[in-house]
N, C-alpha and C positions, 0 to 999 in steps of 0.2 A: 560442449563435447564431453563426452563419456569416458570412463578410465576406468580399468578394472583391470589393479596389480594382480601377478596370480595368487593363488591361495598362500602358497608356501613361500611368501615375500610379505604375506598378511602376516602369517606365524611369525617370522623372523623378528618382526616389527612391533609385535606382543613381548620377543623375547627378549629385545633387547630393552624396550621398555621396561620393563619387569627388574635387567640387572639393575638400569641405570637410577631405579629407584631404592633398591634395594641397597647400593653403594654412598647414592647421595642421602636416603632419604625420602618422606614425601613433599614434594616443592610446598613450602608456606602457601598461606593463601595470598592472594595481592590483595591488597587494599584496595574494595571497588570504589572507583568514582561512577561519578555520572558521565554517559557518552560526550559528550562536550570534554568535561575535563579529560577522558582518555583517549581523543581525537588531539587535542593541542598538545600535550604530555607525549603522544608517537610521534606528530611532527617535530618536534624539540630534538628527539631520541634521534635525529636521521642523520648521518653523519659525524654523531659524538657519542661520547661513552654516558651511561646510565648515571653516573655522578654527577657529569656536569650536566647534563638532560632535564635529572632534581633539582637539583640548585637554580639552576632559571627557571622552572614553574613554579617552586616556590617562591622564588623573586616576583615574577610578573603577579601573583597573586593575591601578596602581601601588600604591592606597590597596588591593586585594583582591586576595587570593594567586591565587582560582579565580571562575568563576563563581556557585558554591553558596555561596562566602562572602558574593558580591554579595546572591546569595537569600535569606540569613539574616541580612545585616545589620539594624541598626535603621536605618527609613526616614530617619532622621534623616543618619545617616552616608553615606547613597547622596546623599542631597536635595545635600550637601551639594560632596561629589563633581561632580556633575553642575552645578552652579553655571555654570560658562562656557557652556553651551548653552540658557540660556537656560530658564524652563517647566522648572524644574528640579522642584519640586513637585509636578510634575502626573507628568512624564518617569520619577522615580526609583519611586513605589509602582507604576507601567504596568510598568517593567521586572520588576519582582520579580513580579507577578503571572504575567507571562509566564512566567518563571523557573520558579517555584511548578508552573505548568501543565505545563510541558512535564516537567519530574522527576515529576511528580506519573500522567501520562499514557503516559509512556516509561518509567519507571526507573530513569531517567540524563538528566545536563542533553547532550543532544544532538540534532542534528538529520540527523543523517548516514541514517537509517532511510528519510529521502526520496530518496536520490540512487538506490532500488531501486524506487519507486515513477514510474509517469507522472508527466507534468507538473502536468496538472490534477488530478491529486490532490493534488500536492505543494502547489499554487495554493491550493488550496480548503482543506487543512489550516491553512496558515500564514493565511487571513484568516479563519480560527476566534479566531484569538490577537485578546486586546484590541487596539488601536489598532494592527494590522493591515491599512491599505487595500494597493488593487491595485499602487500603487507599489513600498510596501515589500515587498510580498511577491515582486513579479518580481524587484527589487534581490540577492533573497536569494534566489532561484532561481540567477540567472543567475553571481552572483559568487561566493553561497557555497557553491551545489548543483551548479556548469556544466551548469544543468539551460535550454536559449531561450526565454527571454523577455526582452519588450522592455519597460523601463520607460519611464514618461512622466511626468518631473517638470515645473515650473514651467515650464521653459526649454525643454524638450522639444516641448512640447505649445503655448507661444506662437511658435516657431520652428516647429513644422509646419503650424502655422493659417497663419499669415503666407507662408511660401514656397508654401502649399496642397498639401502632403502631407495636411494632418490637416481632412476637410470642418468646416465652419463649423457644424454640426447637433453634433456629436460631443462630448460629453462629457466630460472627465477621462477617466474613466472608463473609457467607451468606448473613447478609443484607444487602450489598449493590444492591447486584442483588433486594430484594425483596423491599427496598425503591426507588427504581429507577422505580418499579410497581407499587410502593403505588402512589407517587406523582406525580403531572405535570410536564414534562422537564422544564415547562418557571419558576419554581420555585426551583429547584435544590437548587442553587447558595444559595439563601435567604434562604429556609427552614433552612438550613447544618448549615448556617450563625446562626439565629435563636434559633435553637437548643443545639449550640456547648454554642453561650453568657445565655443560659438559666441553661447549665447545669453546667457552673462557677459559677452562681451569685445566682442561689435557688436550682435548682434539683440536691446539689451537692452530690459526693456517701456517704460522711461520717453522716452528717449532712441537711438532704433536709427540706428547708424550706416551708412547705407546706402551714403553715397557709395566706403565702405572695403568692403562686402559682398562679396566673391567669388563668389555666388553669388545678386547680386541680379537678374540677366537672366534667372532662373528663379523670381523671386521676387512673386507675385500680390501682397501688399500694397505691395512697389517700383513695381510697373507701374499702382496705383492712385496714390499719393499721386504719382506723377510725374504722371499724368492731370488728378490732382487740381490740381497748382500750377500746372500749362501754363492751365487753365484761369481762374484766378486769373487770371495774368498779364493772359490776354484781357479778363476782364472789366475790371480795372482799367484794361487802354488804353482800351474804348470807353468807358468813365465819367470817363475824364481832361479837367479843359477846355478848348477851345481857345487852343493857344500853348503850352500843359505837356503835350502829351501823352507819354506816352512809349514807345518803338519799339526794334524789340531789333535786334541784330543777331550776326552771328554774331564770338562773340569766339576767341583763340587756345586757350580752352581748353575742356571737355568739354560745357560747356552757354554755351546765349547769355547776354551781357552786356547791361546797362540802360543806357541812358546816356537823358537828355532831349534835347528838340528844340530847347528854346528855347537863348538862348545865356548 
């Protein structure tokens, strides 16, 4: 299916890129692996945080010489490996299967046979693989194929809801295909990058820290909960009783101050 954000949702999307690099930085480069290694390394990453995610692939790695050892291990010795990321049970017989499939399918445990193939083939192969979704699969396009696509993790995807890059109708799912419209291909990589460190460190789901955002004057969920509390305020003056009500004014710093009437 086809997708085509309008223009002035393209700009937006340029422009907040632009802040969010400008604020952060330009994202490091990642350390490329090979598509195998950043195929098992995303499964790891799925449901734990990026610490423990490292620390079991370098565990499984250190404990197997190759990837075929990993594949022939006894599930027990991988399970076991994979302990810091969490779903290690589930995690360790998914990989091997994988494993299993792709030697089994190829010849050889690799994935490089895609970097000669279009995208969407390469797309559509790799969500043939068990626990496969459009995440990992772009993940492993982009960093270990340099094949453009745009992933949409957790952070991703609450961080383009929220500033309204990513419509409110739109799926998981869905957005990848329609950030992949939104943005430049030579910008993938860094956006994703960008987006994913923005929505750890301020636009986190529990707690967003907006008043710190950089790029909250672009931001449609800032421009509501601000509407939001302005309003508040209102209602709370005219339901205040007479002698307490209270009245704002403008204080020294970026938003008005409360102070009551009475003395």
């Amino acid at each position: 299916m086809s997708v085509k954000p309008p223009a002035a949702l393209r700009r937006k999307a340029e422009r907040v890129d632009r802040i969010l690099e400008a604020f952060y930085g330009p994202p490091p480069r990642r350390r490329r692996r090979d598509a195998v290694s950043t195929l098992v390394q995303t499964i790891l990453s799925q449901n734990t945080s990026d610490a423990n995610s490292g620390r079991a692939f370098e565990r499984l790695r250190s404990r197997f010489s190759s990837w075929p050892a990993v594949r022939d291990a006894p599930v027990e010795a991988v399970i076991e490996a994979l302990r810091p990321a969490g779903l290690a049970a589930l995690k360790a017989p998914r990989i091997q299967t994988i494993l299993r499939r792709i030697a089994d399918e190829r010849g050889a445990l690799s994935l490089d046979f895609l970097r000669a193939e279009p995208v969407e083939y390469a797309r559509a192969w790799l969500r043939r693989l068990d626990g496969v979704g459009p995440k990992t699969a772009a993940i492993v396009l982009i960093f270990g194929l340099g094949k453009p696509a745009f992933a949409v993790d957790t952070h991703v995807y609450r961080v383009g809801r929220r500033v309204g890059l990513i419509p409110e109708r739109l799926s998981v799912e869905q957005a990848h295909a329609w950030m992949e419209a939104l943005v430049s291909r030579a910008r993938y990589a860094e956006f994703h990058l960008l987006l994913v460190r923005h929505g750890r460190e301020i636009c986190k789901a529990l707690r967003p820290r907006c008043a710190t955002c950089p790029v909250r004057r672009k931001c449609v969920f800032f421009a509501k909960t601000a509407a939001t509390s302005q309003s508040s305020v209102v209602r709370r003056t005219l339901a205040a009783p007479a002698g307490r009500s209270s009245v704002t004014a403008e204080g020294s710093g970026s938003g008005p101050r409360m102070f009551s009437s009475s003395p």
